[in-house]
N, C-alpha and C positions, 0 to 999 in steps of 0.2 A: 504493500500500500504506500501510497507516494507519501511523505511526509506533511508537506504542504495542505494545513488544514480545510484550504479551500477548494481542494480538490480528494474529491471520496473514492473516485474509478478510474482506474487504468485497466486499457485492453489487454485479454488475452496474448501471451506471447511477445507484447514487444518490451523492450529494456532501453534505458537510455543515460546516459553520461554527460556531466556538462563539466570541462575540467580548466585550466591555464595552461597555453603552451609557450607564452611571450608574446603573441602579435598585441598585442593591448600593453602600453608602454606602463599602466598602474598596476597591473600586476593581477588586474582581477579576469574572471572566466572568458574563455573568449576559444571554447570550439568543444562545439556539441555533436554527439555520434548517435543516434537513434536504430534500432535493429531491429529488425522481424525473427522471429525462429523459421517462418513458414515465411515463402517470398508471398508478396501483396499484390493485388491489385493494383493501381495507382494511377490519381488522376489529377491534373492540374491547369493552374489559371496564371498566366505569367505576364509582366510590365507590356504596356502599350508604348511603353517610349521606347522611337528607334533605336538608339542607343540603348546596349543588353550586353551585360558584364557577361565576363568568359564560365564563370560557374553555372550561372541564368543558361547559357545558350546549351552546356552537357546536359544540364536537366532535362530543357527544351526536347531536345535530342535522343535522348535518352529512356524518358517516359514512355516513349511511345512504343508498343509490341513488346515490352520486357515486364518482367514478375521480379518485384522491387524489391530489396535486401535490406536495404538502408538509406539513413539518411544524413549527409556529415555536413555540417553547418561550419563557418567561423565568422567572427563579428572581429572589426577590428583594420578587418580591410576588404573592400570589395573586389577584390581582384576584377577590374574593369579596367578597359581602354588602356592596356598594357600591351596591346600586338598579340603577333602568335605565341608568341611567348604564355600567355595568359590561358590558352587553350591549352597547350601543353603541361600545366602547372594547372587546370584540371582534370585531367585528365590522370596525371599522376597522383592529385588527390584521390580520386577515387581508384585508382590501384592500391593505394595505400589503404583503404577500407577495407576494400575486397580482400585482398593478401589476409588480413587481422580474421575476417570475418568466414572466410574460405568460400567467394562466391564471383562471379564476373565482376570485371570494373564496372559492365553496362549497367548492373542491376546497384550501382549507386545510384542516389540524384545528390545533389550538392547544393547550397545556397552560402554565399559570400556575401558580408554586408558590414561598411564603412566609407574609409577614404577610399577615395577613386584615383587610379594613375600610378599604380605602384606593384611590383611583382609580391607575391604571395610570397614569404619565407619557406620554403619547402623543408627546410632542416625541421621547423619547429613545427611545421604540421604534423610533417612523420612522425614526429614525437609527440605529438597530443593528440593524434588519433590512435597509438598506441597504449598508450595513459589512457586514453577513456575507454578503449577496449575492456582494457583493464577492468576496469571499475564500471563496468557497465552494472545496474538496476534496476528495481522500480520506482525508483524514487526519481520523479523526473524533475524536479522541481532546481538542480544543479542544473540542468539542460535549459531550460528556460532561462535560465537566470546568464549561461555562456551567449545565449544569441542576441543579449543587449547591445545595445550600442548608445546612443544619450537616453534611452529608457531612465525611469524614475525607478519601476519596478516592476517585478514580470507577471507576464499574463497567461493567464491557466484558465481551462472551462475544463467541464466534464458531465456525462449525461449518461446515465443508464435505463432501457428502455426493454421492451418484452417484443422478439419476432421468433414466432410461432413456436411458443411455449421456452424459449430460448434466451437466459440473461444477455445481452447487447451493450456494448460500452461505446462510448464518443468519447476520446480525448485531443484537447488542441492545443497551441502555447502558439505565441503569437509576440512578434518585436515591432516596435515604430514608435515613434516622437514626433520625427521631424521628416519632408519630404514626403508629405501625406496628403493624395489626393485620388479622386476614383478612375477606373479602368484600370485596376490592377496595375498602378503603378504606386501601393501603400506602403507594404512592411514585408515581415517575413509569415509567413500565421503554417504551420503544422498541422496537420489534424490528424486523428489515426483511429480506427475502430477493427473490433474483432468481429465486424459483421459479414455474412456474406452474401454478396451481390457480383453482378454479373457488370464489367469494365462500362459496358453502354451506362448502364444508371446508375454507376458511380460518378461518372463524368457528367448526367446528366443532375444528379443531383447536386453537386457541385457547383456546377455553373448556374442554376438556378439559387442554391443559398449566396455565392458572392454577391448576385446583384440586388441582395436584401440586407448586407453585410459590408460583408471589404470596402463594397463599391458603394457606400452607401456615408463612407465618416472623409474628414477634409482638417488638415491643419492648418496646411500653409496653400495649397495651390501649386506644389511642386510636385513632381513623377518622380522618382530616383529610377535606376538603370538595374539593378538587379532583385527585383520584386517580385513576390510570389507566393503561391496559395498552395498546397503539395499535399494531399489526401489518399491516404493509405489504407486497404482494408485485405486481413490478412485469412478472412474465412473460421480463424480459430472459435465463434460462438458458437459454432457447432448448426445453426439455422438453417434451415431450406433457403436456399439460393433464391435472391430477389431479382427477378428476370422479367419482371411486369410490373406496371404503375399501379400494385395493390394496395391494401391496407397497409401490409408490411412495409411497404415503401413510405405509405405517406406517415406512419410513424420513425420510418429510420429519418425524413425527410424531414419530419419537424422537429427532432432534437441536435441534428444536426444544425440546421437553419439557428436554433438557443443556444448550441455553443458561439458558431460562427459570431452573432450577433451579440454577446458577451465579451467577447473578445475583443469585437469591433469598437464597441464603448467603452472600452478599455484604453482603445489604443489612443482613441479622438479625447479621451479624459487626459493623458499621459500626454499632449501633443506637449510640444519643448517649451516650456516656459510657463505652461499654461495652471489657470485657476478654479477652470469654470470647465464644464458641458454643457454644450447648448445642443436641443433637438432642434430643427429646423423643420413644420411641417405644414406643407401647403395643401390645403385642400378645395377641395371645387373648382377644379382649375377646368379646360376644354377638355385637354387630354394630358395622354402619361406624359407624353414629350415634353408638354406646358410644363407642367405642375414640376420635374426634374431637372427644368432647367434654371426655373427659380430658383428651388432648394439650393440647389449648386451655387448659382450668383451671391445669394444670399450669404450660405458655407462659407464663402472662401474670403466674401469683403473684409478687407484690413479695417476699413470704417465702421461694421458692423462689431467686428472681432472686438478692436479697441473699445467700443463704447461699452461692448460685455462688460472688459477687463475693470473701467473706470466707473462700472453701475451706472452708466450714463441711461435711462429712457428716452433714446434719442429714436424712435423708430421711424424718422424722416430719412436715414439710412438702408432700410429693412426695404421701404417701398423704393428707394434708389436705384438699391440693387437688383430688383426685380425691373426695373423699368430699363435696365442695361441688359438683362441675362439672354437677347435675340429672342424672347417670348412674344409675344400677340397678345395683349388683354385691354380691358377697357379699366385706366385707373379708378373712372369713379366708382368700380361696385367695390373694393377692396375695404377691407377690415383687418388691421394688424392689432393681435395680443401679444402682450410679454405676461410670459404665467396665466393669470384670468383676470388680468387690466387691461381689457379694450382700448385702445390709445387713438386708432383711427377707424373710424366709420365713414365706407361709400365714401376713402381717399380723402377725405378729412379730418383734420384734427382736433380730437376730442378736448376738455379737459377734463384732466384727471388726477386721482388722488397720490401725487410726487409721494408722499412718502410709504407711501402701501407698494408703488413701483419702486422706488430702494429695496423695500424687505423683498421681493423676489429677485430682485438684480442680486442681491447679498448672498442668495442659494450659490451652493457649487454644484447646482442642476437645475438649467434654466429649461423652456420650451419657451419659443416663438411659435405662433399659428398667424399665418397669412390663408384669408379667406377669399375669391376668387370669384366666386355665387355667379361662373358661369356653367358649368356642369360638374359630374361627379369625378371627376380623376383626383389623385392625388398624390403625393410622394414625402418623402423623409431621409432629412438628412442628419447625421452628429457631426458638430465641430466643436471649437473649444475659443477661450479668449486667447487673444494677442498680450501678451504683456512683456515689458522691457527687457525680462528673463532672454524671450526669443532671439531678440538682439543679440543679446551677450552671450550666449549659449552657442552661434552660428556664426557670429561675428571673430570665435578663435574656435574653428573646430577642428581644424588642424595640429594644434599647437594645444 
């Protein structure tokens, strides 16, 4: 059982190690080794930014037609935009799994996450993927804690569920602060289950929880280069095989979907510097397009973020940013709340009671609702405040 109080269930069969090899010049964790006993299923969702670090692109690569062994993380440097060099330094990463674990290099994936622009130390990989070998358990909570990078603190979900008469386990761990925004250009997020399902809808479920999740939190409005969603399932529950949109599915479906989205507001809570959660949610918009692209505008406005940060009820901001997001609406039906202080009605400004809007601006979990009352679509985003932290945090993140 993993130590970490906040998490009850780990799957069947897999172990995990979070150890120090050197790449992180403080001295703390920075390369996690995850392992199946049984190769897994495995299915993923990777950065939309053209630019895709050299570990990113073996995964890429690699996912596809293979029964997955493992998974070897480092934090501390992204091994990206190093040349061929970078390919070959993963590639030898994951030899160096394989060798420890006794399985194909293909059946690693890998994820590298930090500075950009710099070769991978392969001395001290070697050595800390043999170190975690090592000391592989169930205690994943050292693994999470190795794939940080400006994280505050690590993110853990877990879900236990019943397919067809059969205990079922979800576990996930997930990294990001900063360079956080949707299309799978977020963080690192893990997930792994002892369930069994057939490769089609495990991908299929996957891509349908990211876009309720990953894709769904915003820090800053940056993509980083080696991001990724990486979902493993290793058949150990023992279940009839999920091979159709049944029951069983739409329960693996929605516990999966409560870690994902656990994780996710974890990660938009943790953004770099940050104080606040805000939900962003629009509703009664035309359609999904509408209502997602507000959310978004809204999410990422430094105007909006800032004013969190300073408990400003400035929601002259909030309709701003929806009035820049390439949406279509007519301003006068709109109605903005912070919390459940109506501030404007039908795109005008109310007055309202300033210090009852302090006491919700004061939460460290706000909601926005933008009302729309042109038809029923609507969408939801999590981001977080901007505060002078983020500055200073990005401002030496090299050094």
């Amino acid at each position: 059982m993993n130590n970490n109080n906040n998490i009850q269930f780990i799957p069947k069969g897999f172990r995990a190690a979070g150890v120090s090899c050197g790449i992180k010049k403080n001295g703390r964790k920075d390369l996690a080794l995850i392992v199946s006993s049984e190769p897994a299923t495995a299915a993923g969702v990777f950065t939309t930014n053209i630019v895709k670090g050299h570990s990113l692109k073996w995964s890429m690569d690699k996912i596809k037609n293979n029964r997955i062994s493992a998974i070897a993380v480092n934090s501390g440097n992204a091994n990206a935009c190093v040349g061929s060099g970078g390919d070959a330094d993963a590639e030898l990463m994951a030899s160096f799994a394989a060798k420890e674990i006794g399985c194909k290099k293909e059946q690693i994936l890998l994820a590298s996450t930090g500075i950009i622009g710099y070769r991978l130390p392969m001395d001290k990989i070697e050595a800390g993927i043999k170190k975690a070998y090592a000391s592989l358990s169930d205690n994943f909570h050292d693994a999470a804690v190795a794939i940080m990078t400006t994280d505050t603190f690590e993110k853990e979900a877990s879900a236990r569920i019943n397919l067809s008469g059969k205990p079922v386990t979800i576990y996930g761990m997930a990294k990001g602060s900063g360079m956080i925004h949707p299309n799978m250009a977020t963080m690192i997020g893990i997930i792994l289950t002892d369930a069994n399902i057939s490769s089609t809808l495990l991908k299929r479920a996957l891509d349908t929880v990211v876009n309720k999740s990953f894709n769904r939190i915003s820090v800053d409005g940056d993509t980083s280069v080696c991001d990724k969603v990486l979902l493993l399932a290793n058949s150990m529950a023992g279940n009839n095989e999920i091979n159709a949109e049944n029951e069983d599915y739409s329960t693996f479906l929605a516990a999966l979907t409560n870690v994902a989205v656990t994780l996710s507001k974890m990660l938009a809570r943790d953004g770099e510097g940050a104080t606040k959660l805000a939900e962003i949610r629009v509703k009664n918009a035309d359609t999904r397009e509408t209502a997602h692209r507000i959310a978004n505008a809204i999410s990422k406005s430094p105007l909006v973020k800032t004013a969190l940060f300073g408990e400003d009820a400035n929601w002259g901001r909030i309709l701003t940013a929806a009035g820049y997001s390439g949406a279509v609406f007519n301003p006068d039906t709109v109605d903005i709340y912070i919390g459940d202080v109506l501030m404007c009605k039908n795109g005008t400004g109310l007055q309202f009671d300033e210090q009852r809007a302090l006491t919700v601006l004061k939460r460290n979990e706000i909601t926005i609702t933008v009302d729309f009352k042109m038809g029923d679509a609507e969408d939801m985003m999590w981001t977080c405040d901007l505060s002078y932290d983020y500055v200073k945090i990005n401002g030496s993140y090299r050094t």
